[in-house]
C-alpha positions, 0 to 999 in steps of 0.5 A, a space after each residue: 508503542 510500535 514496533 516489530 513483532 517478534 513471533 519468535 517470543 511466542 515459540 520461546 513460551 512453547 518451549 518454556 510450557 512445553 508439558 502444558 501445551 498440546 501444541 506448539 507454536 508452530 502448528 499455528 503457521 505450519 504449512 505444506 512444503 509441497 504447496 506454493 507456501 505463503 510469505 512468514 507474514 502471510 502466515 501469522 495473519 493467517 494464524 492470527 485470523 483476524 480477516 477470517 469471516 469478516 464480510 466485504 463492506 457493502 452499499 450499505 456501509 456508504 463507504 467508497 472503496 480504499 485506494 491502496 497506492 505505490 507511490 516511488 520516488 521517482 519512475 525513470 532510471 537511465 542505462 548511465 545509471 544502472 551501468 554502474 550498480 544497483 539503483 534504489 527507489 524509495 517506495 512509499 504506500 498509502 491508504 487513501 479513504 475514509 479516516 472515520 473508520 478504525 483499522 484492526 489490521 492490514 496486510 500488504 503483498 506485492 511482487 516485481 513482473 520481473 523477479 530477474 532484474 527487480 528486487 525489494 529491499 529496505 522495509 520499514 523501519 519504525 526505530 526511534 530516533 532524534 525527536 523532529 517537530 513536523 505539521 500536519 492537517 491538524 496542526 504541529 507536534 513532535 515525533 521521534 518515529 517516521 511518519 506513519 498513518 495510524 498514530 495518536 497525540 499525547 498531551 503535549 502533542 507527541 506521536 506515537 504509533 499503533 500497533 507492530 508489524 511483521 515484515 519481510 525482512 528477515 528468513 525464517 524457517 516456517 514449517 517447524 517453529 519459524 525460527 530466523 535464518 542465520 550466517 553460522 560466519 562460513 557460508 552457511 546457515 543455521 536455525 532452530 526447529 521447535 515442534 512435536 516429533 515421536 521420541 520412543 513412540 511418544 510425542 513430545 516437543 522437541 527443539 532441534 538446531 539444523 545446521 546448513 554448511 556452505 557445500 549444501 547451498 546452492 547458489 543462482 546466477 541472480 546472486 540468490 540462494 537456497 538450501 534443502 532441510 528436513 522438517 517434521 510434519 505436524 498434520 502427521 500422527 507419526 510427524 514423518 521428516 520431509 524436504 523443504 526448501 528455503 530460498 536466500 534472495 540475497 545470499 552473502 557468504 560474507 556474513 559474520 556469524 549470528 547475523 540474519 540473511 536479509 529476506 524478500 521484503 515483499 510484504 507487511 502485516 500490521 496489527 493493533 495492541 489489544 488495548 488498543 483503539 486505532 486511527 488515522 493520523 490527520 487524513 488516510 493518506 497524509 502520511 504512509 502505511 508502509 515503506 520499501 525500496 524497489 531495486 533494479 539491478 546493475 546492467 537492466 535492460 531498457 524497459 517497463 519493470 512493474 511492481 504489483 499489489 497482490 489481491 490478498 492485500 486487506 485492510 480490516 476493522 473489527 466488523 467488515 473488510 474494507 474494499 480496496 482498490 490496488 494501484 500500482 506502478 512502473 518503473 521505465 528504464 531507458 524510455 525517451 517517448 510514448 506514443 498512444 495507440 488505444 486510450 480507454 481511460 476516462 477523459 476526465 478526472 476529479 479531484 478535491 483542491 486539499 489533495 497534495 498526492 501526484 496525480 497518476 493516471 491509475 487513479 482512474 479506471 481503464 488503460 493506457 496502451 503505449 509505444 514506447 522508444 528508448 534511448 537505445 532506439 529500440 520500440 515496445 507497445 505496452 500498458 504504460 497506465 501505472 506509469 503516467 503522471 502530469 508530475 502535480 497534485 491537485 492543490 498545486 494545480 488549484 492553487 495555480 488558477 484565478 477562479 474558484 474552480 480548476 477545469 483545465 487540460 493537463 499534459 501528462 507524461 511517461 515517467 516525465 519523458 514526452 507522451 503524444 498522440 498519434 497526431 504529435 499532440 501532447 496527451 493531457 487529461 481535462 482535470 477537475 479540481 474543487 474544495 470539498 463541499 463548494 456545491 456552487 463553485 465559489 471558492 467557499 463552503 457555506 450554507 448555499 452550498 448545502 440548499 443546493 444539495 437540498 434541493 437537488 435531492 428532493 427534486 430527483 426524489 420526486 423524479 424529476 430532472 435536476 442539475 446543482 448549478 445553472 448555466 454551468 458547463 458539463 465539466 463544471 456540474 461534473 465536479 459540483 457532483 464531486 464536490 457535494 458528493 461528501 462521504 462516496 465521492 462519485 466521479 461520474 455525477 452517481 453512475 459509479 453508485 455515489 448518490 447525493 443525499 441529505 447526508 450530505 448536505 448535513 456534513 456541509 452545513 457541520 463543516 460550515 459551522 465548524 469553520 465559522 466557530 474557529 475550530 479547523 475542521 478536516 474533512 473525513 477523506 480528501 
């Protein structure tokens, strides 16, 4: 069953096996105060070493990199808005690969270029409620969780998630113990120390409450908050007391007492039950690994605020670490229209008809670079990338054409605000959009399209030049490429590493076969 770790069991043992153990919970997580400290979740994956030692997956994997994507719902907030409050924008995040692999962990950071105007609130939250029927690629079933990826099907087809997370919901101290920070009803705050101290010259495990009253709080002008404390040094023999500090990011003085101060919600670490044998749901992005609200504060100036995956993001399996690649996103205040003034993004992009994601820019490599007018007439050059979109997916595009194939030039917007070129021109991107295994581009998938790959194969075995289709335009055997290419999905025809193989040809024939039995097969990603 899924649900919120509570480390705080663990440091309840230490105290309860104090005599047995010879250290406690807390030296597990201990960090020093003088360093940039991680985040409480950071911590415990940290202590729980499960990414230690394990090798980046290689070439040899034949496994394509995971795309980690920030997907809000919505990009746009206008001045109007923000002058009467604080705006909420629910933001989900998805893995979007393989689904044949089985996670063992992963831990997601993040941070708002803008810490001043942006911040994070409303993480996940997996608590039960009223049982929903809901569909997915597999067909029906019954769930009284939100949507999450890594989930099984009981019999009678119910949901229930892997694994529990940590998350940064909630201030703990992380030195000695990590205890949660609690109101104590006036203003201030108080938590628990369990760690080993010197009583008469002797270790012993202690476990001490620290009391923080509202004249020792030290509040900031973005309604923040933080108080120093004096901690023991468990990597010192004597456990000399130093100064920490403990930042509130959003400081109520309100607060009954016992109730927790609300924490950064800038990251989650999720890990499986040991008995435990994890998978995705349906395809790796059907449903979202992880869900936050990003909050502009009341009274933000126009502008781009971006929200960033950290590079210690990392998705594991109990051999390798996946690779990833980290897509953002960009929230616009106030924007009216972009202008482009350097575009080094590729002119155009892949995409299998099954994918019901918006398609972003950042799907791609390479940047957008932008003027952007505001409302207010004011103008900005900047990375506008992570903002882009044309506002569709790939199968409501597909489903849109007459062909078998979409290969079309697509606008695409700023935040759904107008973005041309120099010459007052839309900017669109030529799209190429397929069904997964359609080698020959009919509209189907079936044996011909595995002979096709076949032959391609053994053609540049022997060195020779070789196409998929004849009388077929670039953009067309681009795509075919993409199509066929089942398992690394290359979007430039093999230059990216992503070769075609008899592999593949074998998982197109597999497809072909399972369909014509009636079974509904779904392919491994999308």
């Amino acid at each position: 069953m899924f649900f919120k770790k509570n480390k705080m069991a663990a440091v309840a043992l230490c105290g309860m096996f104090a005599a047995a153990l010879a250290t406690p919970f807390s030296a597990g997580i201990s960090a020093s105060a003088e360093e940039d400290v991680t985040t409480y979740a950071e911590q415990v994956a940290e202590a729980d070493g499960v990414f230690d030692n394990l090798p980046v997956a290689g070439a040899s994997a034949n496994l394509s990199p995971f795309q980690v994507t920030l997907q809000p719902e919505r990009t746009f907030v206008s001045a109007e808005e923000l002058a009467q409050g604080d705006v909420h924008i629910n933001t989900k995040v998805y893995f979007h690969g393989d689904n044949s692999i089985s996670p063992r962990a992963f831990l997601l950071t993040y941070h708002a270029s803008d810490s001043e105007h942006v911040y994070f609130d409303n993480s996940l939250n997996m608590a039960q409620r009223d049982s929903e029927d809901r569909t997915y690629s597999g067909g029906s079933y019954t769930s009284r969780y939100p949507e999450f990826c890594l989930g099984k099907l009981s019999r009678k087809n119910v949901f229930s998630p892997f694994g529990s997370c940590v998350l940064g919901d909630t201030i703990y101290e992380r030195l000695n113990g990590g205890d949660v920070v609690r109101s104590d009803g006036n203003g201030g705050a108080y938590f628990t120390l369990s760690c080993n101290k010197l009583v008469d010259g002797v270790k012993t495990f202690v476990q001490e409450k620290v009391e923080i009253p509202a004249s020792q709080m030290q509040i900031h002008a973005d309604g923040s908050a933080s108080f120093d404390y004096l901690y023991y040094d468990q990597n010192d023999p004597n456990f000399t007391q130093k100064t920490a500090t403990i930042e509130l990011p959003h400081y109520d003085a309100t607060l009954s007492a016992g109730e927790t101060y609300k924490g950064f919600h800038n990251t989650c670490y999720w890990t499986p039950a040991a008995t435990e044998t994890p998978a995705f749901f349906g395809y790796t992005d059907e449903f979202p690994c992880f869900s936050f609200d990003i909050v502009l504060r009341q009274g933000t100036p126009a502008g781009s605020y971006d929200v960033q995956l950290n590079d210690n993001c990392r998705l594991a399996t109990s051999s390798f670490l996946v690779p990833l690649q980290l897509m953002n996103t960009t929230i616009t205040v106030g924007a009216a229209s972009g202008t482009i003034t350097q575009d080094s993004t590729s002119p155009y992009y892949c995409f299998f008809a099954e994918n019901d994601k918006e398609i972003r820019l950042n799907q791609g490599s390479g940047e957008l670079i932008s003027t952007v007018t505001s409302a207010d007439g004011t103008t900005a050059t900047q990375d506008v990338t992570d903002a882009v979109t044309c506002g569709q997916s790939p199968a409501e595009l597909y489903a849109q054409q007459s062909g078998s194939a979409y290969v079309n030039p697509v606008p695409f917007t700023l935040n759904t605000q107008p973005l041309k070129n120099t010459d007052g021109t839309d900017y669109t991107k030529t799209l190429l959009i397929g069904k997964k295994g359609d080698t020959n581009l009919d509209g189907k998938v079936d044996v011909e399209d595995a002979v096709l790959v076949l032959q391609y194969y053994a053609k540049k075995a022997a060195g020779l030049e070789s196409t998929l289709l004849e009388q077929a335009t670039n953009e067309e055997e681009i795509l075919s490429y993409f199509l066929s290419d089942i398992d690394t999905c290359s979007q430039n025809q093999g230059t990216d590493g992503g070769e075609l193989s008899v592999e593949d040809a074998v998982q197109i024939l597999t497809y072909y076969a399972q369909a014509a039995a009636g079974n509904n097969p779904v392919w491994s990603n999308r």
